[in-house]
N, C-alpha and C positions, 0 to 999 in steps of 0.2 A: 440420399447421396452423401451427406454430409456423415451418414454413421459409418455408411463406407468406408469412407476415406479417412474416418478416425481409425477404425477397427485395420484398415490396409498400414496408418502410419505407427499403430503399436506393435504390429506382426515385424513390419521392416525394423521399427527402434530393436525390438528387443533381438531379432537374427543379427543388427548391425552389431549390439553393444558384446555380441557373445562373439562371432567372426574376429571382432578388433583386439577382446583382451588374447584370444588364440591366434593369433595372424601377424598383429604389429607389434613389432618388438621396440618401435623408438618409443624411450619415455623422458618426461622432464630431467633433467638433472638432480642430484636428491636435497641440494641447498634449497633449489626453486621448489622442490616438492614442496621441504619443510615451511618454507616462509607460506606458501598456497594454504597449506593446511593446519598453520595457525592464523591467517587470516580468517577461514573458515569457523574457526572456531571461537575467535574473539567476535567477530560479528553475527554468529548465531546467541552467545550469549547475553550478549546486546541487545540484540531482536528481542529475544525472550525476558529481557529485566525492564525492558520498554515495553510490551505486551505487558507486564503484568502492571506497572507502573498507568500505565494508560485506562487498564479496567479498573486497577482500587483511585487513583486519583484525577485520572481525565488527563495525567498528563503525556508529553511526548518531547523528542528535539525541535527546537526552534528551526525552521524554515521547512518550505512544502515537501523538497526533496529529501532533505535527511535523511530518515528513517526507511524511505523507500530505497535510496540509494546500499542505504547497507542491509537491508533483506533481499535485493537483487543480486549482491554479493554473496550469500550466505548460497542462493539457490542456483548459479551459476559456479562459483566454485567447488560447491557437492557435486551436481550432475557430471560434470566434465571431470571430477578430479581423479576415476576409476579409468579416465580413454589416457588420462597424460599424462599421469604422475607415476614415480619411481616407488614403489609399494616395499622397498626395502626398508624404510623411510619409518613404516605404519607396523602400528602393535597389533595383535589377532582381534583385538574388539574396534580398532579404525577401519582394519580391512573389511569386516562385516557392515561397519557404519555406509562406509560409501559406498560400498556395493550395493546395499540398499539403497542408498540417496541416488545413484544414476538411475533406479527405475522409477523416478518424481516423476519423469512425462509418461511413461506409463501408466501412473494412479490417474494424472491426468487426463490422460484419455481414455479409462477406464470411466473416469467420473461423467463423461462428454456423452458417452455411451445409453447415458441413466435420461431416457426418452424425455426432454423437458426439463427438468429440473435440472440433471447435470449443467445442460447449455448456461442455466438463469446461473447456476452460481460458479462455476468456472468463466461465467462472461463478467459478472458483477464483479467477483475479485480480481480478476486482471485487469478491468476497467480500475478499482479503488487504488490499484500496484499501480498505471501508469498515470494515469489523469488526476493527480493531488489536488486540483482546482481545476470547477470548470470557468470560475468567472470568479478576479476580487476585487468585492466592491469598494472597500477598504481598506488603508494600511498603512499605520505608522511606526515610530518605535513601540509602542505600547500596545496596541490592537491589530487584528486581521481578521476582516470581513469578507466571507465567499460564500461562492454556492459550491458544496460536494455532489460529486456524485456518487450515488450508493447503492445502484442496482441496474438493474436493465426493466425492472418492470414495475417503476416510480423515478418521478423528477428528482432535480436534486432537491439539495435542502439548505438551507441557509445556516451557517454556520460560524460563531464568532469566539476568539481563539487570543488570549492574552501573552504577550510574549513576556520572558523572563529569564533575564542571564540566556544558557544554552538550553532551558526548557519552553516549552511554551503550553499554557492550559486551556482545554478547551472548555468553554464557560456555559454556553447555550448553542442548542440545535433548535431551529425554528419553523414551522409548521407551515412555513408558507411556500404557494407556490412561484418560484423565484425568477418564471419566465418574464412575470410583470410588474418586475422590480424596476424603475426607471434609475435610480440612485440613491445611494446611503450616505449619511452624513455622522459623523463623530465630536462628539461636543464632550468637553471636560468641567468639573468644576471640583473643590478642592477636594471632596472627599465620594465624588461619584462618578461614572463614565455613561454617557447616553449614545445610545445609535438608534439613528431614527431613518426608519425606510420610506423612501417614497414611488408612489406608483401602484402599488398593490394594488388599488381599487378603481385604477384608469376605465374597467370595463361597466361601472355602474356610475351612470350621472350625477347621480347625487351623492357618489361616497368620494369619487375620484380627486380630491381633492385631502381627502383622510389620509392622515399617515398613520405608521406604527412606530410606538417607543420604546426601546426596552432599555430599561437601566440597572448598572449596577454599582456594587460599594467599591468605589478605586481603591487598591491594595497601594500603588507609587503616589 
């Protein structure tokens, strides 16, 4: 049912998206076009200096939404900007760009399509796009303790995340399972940062009482 109703919603996307640019003639105005689609474009480049910024140094924007916020923008103002916008506006290689970019839920549900696996990673990445934290355990001006989530077919994982100025680095991903986490604790001293977990080993008698340490060299 469910490939159905995918394969029914890309048949309808794409008759819709061809009916609208031959059908309706109302478009943005061309100021609001332009502003749209330099929005567009300053926050896709963004995305992408943060993307690579994040694979060579672990870093990203300080706070959970940031960065999500402005690749929500990048992927909402391409889909829609071929149904609304005034294409007077756009040079021969923008026109091509968007028009490409409105068929994104298409790739999409072409991906939904791929028995299994589509679902795992179209589920898993839209889950990482909305859910920045599913749980923080800590959080002050200096640190941020959570559990991510990172897939649909594994728990999250524990994750500890140093803030700085407007960036913030992500330090350690932690191997535990974070359902039987009771609470984390953050302790300074002048030239180290400790976060120590407790709980992990509630379900054995004799460990339940163990905690875990992990420390690192404070940079502040």
């Amino acid at each position: 049912m469910a490939y159905l109703l995918t394969g029914i919603f890309v048949v309808i996307y794409i008759y819709g998206l061809i009916q609208w640019n031959k059908k309706v003639a109302w478009r943005l105005n061309p100021l609001v076009s332009k502003i749209i689609k330099y929005v567009h474009f300053v926050t896709l480049l963004v995305s992408l200096s943060i993307g690579v910024l994040n694979l060579k140094l672990d870093l990203g924007f300080r706070g959970l939404w940031t960065t999500r916020i402005i690749i929500i923008t990048v992927l909402i103002s391409g889909i829609f900007f071929n149904f609304l916008s005034n294409k007077s506006i756009l040079n021969r290689f923008e026109k091509i760009y968007f028009r490409l970019f409105s068929f994104f839920p298409v790739v999409v549900g072409g991906i939904l399509l791929i028995p299994f696996i589509g679902f795992v990673l179209v589920a898993s990445l839209f889950g990482q796009l909305i859910s920045p934290a599913e749980n923080i355990y800590y959080q002050d001006r200096n640190i941020r303790v959570q559990s991510t989530f990172l897939g649909v077919l594994g728990p999250p994982r524990l994750d500890i995340y140093e803030k700085d100025f407007i960036f913030e680095k992500h330090l350690k991903r932690l191997d535990y399972e974070v359902y039987g986490i009771d609470s984390i604790n953050v302790s300074y001293t002048k030239d180290s940062t400790r976060v120590i977990v407790y709980g992990l080993y509630d379900y054995d008698e004799k460990q339940k009482d163990k905690t875990e340490i992990i420390g690192f060299k404070r940079k502040k």
